[in-house]
N, C-alpha and C positions, 0 to 999 in steps of 0.2 A: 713189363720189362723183360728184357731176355739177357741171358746175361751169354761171350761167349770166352771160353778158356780155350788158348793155342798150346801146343807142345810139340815137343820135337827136336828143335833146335839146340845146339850143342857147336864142339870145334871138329871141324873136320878139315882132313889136306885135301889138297888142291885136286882137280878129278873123282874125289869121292862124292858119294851120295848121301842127303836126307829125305825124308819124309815128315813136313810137319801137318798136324790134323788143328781142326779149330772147331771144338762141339758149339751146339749153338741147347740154352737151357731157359727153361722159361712155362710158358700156360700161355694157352690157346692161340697160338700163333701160323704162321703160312712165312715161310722161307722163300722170298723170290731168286734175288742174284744174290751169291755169295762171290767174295774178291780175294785176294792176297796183294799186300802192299808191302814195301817195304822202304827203310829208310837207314839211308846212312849218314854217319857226323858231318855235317857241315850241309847237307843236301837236303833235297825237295824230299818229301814221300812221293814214293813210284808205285802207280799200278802195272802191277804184273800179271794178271791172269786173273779173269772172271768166268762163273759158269750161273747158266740160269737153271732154273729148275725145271727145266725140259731136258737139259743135257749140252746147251749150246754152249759154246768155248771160246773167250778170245785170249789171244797172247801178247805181251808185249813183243817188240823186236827183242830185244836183249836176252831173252830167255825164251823165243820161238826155237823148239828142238830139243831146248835142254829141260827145260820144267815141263811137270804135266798137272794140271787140276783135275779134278774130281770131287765123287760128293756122294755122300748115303744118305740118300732124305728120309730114309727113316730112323736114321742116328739122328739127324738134323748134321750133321759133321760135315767137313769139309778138308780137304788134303791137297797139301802141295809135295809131289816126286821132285825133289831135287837133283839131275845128274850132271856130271862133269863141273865140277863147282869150281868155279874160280874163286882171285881173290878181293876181286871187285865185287864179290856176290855175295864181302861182311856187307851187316846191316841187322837193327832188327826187321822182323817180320811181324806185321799184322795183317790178322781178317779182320772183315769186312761183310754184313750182312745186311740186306736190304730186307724188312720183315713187314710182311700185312696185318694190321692189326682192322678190325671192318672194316671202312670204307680207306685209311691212311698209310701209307709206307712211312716207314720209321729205318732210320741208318743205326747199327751200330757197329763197334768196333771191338778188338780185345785186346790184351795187356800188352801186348809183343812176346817175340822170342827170339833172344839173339843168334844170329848163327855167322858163326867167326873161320873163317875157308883158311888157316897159314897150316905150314911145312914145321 
């Protein structure tokens, strides 16, 4: 099992910045891609930015420029830069980790963390 805890999230106005982290905790594990999602009321969950464990990056449109991923594989952690934050950019947030266990990839997920963009 791996278990992973996000933080970060909080109210911030409109143009400001977060940074939320997502540790990933557990035994004898291999992190391949880790993700950030997020969801707002009434909506789909959106993928917004994944990295593998080489370094490769993708971005959604909506947050190409303004968010940036990253990652400490030897934290196992994983971080999302949030800049110029709108107020389309409430929602909470979740990671997302793609984990090797021998031979199987295994998904999980963590609790969310809200982050609320008003003036």
């Amino acid at each position: 099992q791996v278990q992973l805890v996000e933080s970060g999230g909080g109210l911030v106005q409109p143009g400001g910045s977060l940074r939320l982290s997502c540790a990933a905790s557990g035994r004898d594990f291999s992190i391949k891609t880790m993700s950030w999602y997020r969801q707002a009321p009434g909506k789909e969950r959106e993928l917004l930015a994944s990295i593998t464990s080489d370094g490769s990056t993708n971005y959604a449109d909506s947050v190409k420029g303004r968010f940036a991923i990253s990652r400490d594989n030897a934290k196992n952690t994983v971080y999302l830069q949030m800049n110029s934050l709108k107020p389309e950019d409430t929602a909470v947030y979740y990671c997302k980790a793609i984990v090797k266990y021998g031979l199987f990839d295994y998904q999980y997920w963590g609790q969310g963390t809200q982050v609320t963009v008003s003036s």
